[in-house]
C-alpha positions in Angstrom: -192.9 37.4 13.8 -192.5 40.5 16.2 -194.4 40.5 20.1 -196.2 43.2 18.6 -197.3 40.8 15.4 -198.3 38.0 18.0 -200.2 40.2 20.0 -202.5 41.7 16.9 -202.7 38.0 16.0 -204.4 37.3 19.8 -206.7 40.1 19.7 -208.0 39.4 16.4 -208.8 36.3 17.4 -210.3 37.6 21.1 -212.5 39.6 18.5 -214.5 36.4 17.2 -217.6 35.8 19.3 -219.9 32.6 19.0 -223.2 32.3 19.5 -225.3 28.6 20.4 -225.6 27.7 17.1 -223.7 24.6 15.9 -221.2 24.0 13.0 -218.9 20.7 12.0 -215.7 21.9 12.3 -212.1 20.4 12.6 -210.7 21.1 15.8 -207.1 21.1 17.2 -207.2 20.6 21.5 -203.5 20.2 21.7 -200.4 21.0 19.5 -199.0 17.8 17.4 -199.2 15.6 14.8 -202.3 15.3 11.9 -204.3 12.7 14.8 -204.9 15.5 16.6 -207.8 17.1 14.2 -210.8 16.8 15.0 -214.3 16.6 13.4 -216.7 18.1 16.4 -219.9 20.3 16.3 -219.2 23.5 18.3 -220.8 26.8 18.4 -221.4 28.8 15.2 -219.4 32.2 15.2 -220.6 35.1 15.4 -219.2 38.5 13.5 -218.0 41.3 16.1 -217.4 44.8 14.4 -215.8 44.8 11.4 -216.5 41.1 10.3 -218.6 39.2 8.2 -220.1 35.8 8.5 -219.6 33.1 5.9 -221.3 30.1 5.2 -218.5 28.4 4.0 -218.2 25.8 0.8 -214.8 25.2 0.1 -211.7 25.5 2.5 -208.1 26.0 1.7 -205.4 23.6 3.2 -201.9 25.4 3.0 -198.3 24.2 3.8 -198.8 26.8 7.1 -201.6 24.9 8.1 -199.0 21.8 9.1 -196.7 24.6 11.0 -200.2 25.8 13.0 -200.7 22.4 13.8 -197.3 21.6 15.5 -197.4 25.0 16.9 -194.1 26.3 15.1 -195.8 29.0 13.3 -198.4 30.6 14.8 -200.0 29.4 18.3 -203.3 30.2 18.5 -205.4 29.7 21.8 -206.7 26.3 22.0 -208.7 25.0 21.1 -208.5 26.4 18.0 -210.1 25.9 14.1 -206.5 26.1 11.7 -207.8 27.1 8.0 -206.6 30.3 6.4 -208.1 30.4 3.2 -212.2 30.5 2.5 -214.9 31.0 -0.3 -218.8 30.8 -0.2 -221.7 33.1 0.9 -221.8 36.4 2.6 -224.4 35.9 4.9 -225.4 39.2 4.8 -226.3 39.3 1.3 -225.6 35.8 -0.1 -222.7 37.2 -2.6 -220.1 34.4 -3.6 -216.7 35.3 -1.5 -213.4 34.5 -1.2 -211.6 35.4 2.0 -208.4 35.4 4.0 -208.1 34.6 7.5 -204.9 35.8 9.2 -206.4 33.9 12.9 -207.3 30.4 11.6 -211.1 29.3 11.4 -211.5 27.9 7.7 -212.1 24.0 8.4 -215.4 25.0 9.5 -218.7 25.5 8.2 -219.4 29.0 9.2 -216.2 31.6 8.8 -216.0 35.2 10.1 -213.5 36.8 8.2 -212.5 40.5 8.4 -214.3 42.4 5.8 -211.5 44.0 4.6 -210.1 40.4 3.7 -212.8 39.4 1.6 -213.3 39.9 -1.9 -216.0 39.1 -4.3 -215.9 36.4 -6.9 -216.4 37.0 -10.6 -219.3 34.8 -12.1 -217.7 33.7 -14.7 -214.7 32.6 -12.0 -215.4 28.7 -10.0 -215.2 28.7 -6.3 -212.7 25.9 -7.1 -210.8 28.2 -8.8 -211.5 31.6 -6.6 -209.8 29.7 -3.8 -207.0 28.0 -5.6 -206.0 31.4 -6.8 -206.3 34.2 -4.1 -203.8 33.0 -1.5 -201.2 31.1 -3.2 -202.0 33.3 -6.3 -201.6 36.5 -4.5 -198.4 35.1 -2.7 -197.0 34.5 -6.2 -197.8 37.6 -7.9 -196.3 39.7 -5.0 -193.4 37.8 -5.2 -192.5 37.8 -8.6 -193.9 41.8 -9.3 -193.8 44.2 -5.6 -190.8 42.2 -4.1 -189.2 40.5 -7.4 -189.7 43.2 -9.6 -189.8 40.5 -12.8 -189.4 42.6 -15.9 -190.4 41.6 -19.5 -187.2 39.6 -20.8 -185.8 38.3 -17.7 -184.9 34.8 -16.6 -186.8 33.7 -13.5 -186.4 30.4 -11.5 -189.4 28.8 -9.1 -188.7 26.2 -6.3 -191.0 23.9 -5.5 -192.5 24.8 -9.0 -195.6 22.1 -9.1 -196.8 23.2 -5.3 -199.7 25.6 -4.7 -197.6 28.9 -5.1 -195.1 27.7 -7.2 -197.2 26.2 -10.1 -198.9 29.4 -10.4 -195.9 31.5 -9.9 -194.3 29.8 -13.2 -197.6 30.4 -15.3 -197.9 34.3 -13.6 -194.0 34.3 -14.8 -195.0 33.6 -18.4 -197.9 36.7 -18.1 -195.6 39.0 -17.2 -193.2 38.1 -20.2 -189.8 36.3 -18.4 -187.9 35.2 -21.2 -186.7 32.3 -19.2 -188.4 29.9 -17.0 -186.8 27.6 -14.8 -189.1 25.2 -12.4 -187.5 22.8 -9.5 -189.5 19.9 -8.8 -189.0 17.0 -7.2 -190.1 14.1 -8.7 -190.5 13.3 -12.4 -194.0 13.3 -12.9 -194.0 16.5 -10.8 -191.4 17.8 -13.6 -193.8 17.0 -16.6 -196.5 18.5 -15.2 -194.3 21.8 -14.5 -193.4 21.7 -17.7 -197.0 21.2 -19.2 -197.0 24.9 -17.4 -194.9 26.3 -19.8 -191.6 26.5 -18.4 -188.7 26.1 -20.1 -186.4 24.3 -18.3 -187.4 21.4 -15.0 -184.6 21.1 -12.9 -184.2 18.2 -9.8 -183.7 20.6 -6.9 -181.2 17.5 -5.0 -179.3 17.7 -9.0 -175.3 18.3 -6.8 -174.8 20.6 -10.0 -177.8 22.7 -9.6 -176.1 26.3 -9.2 -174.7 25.2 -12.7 -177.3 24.4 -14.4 -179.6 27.2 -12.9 -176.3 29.7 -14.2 -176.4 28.4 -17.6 -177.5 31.2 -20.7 -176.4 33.8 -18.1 -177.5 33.5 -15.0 -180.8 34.2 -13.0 -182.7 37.8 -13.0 -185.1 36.7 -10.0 -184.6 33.1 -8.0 -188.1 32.5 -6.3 -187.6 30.3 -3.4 -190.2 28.5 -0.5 -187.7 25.9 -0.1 -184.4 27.2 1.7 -181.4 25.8 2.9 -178.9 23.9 0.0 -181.8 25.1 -2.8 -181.5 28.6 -1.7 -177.6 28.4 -1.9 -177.6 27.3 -5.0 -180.4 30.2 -6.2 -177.8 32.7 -4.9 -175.0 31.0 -6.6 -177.0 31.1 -9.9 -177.9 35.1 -9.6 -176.5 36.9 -12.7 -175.1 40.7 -12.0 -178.1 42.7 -10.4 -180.2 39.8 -9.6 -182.9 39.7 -6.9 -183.3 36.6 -4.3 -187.2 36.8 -3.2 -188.1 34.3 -0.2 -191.8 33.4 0.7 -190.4 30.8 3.3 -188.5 28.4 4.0 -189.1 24.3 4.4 -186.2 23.0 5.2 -186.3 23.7 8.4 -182.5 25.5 8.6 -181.5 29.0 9.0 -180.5 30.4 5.5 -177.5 33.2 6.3 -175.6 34.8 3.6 -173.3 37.8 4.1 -173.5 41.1 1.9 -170.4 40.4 0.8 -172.2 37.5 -1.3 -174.4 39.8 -2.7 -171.9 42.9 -2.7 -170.1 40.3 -5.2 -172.6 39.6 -7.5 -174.2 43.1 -7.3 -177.6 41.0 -6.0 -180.0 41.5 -3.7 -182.1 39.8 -1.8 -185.8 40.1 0.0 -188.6 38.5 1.8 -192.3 38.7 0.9 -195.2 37.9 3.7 -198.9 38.3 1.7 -199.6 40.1 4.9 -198.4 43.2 3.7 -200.8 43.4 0.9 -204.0 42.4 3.1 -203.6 45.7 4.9 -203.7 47.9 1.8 -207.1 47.2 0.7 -206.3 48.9 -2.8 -203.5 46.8 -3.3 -205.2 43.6 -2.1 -208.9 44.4 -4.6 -206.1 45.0 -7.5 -204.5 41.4 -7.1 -207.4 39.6 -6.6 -208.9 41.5 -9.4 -206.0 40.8 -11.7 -205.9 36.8 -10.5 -209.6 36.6 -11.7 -209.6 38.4 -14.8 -206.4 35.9 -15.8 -208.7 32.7 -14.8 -211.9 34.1 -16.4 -209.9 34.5 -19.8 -208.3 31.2 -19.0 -204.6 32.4 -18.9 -204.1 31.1 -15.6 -205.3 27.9 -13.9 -205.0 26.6 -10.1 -204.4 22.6 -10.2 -206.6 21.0 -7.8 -204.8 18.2 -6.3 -207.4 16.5 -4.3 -211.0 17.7 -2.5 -211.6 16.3 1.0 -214.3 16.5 3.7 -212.8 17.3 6.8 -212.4 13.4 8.6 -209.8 13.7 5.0 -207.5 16.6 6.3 -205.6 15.0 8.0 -204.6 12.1 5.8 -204.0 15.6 3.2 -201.8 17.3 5.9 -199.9 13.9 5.9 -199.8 14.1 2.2 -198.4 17.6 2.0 -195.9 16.8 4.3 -194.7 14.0 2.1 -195.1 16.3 -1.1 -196.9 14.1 -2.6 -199.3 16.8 -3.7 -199.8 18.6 -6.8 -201.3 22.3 -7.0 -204.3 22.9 -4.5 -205.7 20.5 -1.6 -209.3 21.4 -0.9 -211.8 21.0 2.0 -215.2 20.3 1.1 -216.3 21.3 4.9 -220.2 20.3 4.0 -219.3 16.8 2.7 -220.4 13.5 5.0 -217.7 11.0 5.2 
């Protein structure tokens, strides 16, 4: 992230008001480990121009969330409310919501998202489901379709294939007609339940003969990776002739450098996808969330809910995540007691 990106993060958040109202929240005083969240009551937001207040029901918990916490992604001011990812009521006119939240403030009761991140849920679509779908859904489907380019027939791997972007990105891989699937998961029960997903290979991403067996029946089209370092080498090692490397992040921790000579060689390319980019096209971002709905509505694509928590739970789930031992989507029920 760019100054300039910091700084629109900082006065976003300057934006958000509160009022003397109080909410439960989960609150971060100090950068570090899961024992620093929170449960406190604090003052209830309240919208500035351009915002809406929502009572929330069900917050996201994301992999970003842990880099918030630690400070290595974003650093808010403190002390700050992490949560990107909310749905429940617009308080304006008590429609069902689903929202995004660039600045944080989702492990909270109330939410003030920007209204031109929010989007109405379908009735036929579950909050459950609204929220499991529109950031890690959205993530996928950009990935695979504006930065991927995935045509009908082509052979698509997914890393980290049973997390929250990855298990949707091997069913969204299936809509959009790849002829191969490959998933990379990391345990075995992990693998069956990628493969429950439909895909049609489940490779062990620490396999020392993974570029081989991703290369095998000619090679990868599109390599969808959130894992990087020795899994992303491998990915690029697997691209058939005209292939396309897509990155949505990286957890390894390690810097991921290739030359173009790599990809001059194998006639590849290779390009990173930030869901940002779609937020601020609000044409772009109704058509996604549009499309994830209509898929869930007809039952053609389903987020996995790994666990629901109340917030004293988050931080034993951001302990979780970090261990992946998580499946799908980790919710915050941010009404529920103890």
């Amino acid at each position: 992230m760019n100054e300039k990106d910091e700084k629109d993060e900082k006065d976003e958040k300057d934006e958000v008001t509160v009022d003397g109202s109080g909410m439960r929240a989960l609150v971060i005083h100090r950068y570090g480990g899961p024992e620093e969240l929170r449960v406190e009551t604090v003052p209830e937001p309240q919208a500035g121009p351009g915002r809406v207040l929502v009572d929330v029901t069900l917050a996201g918990l994301n992999y970003a969330d842990l880099e918030c916490r630690t400070g290595e992604y974003l650093r808010f001011p403190l002390p700050a409310v992490l949560g990107v990812d909310v749905v429940g009521r617009r308080r304006e006119d008590g429609r069902r919501v689903v929202a995004l939240l660039r600045t944080g403030g989702g492990y909270a009761e109330v939410a003030v998202p920007e209204a031109a991140h929010t989007v109405e849920v379908p009735d036929d679509v579950a909050d459950e489901q609204a929220l499991g779908l529109l950031e890690q859904g959205a993530t996928a489907y950009g990935a695979l379709t504006l930065a991927g380019r995935l045509r009908p027939g082509e052979a698509v791997a997914v890393t980290a294939a049973a997390g929250g972007v990855g298990h949707l990105a091997v069913q969204l891989a299936r809509e959009l007609g790849a002829g191969r699937v490959v998933g990379l998961a990391s345990t075995p029960q992990k693998r069956e339940f990628v493969r429950s997903l439909g895909a049609d290979t489940v490779l062990d991403p620490a396999d020392p003969d993974l570029a081989e067996r991703l290369a095998e029946s000619g090679g990868l089209d599109l390599f969808l990776d959130s894992v990087g370092g020795p899994v992303l080498r491998a990915g690029l090692a697997a691209l058939a002739p005209f292939g396309r490397l897509v990155s949505v992040g990286a957890r390894e921790g390690v810097e991921d450098r290739f030359t173009m000579g790599e990809l001059t060689e194998r006639s590849a390319g290779a390009q990173g996808f930030w869901l940002k980019h779609v937020l601020t096209d609000r044409k772009l971002f109704e058509d996604v969330a549009g499309h994830m709905f209509r898929l869930a509505a007809e039952g053609r694509l389903v987020a996995r809910i790994d666990r629901t928590v109340p917030l004293s739970g988050v931080a034993g789930a951001h302990r979780a995540m970090a261990a992946r031992e998580t499946v799908g989507k980790v919710l915050v029920d941010v009404r529920r007691e103890d």
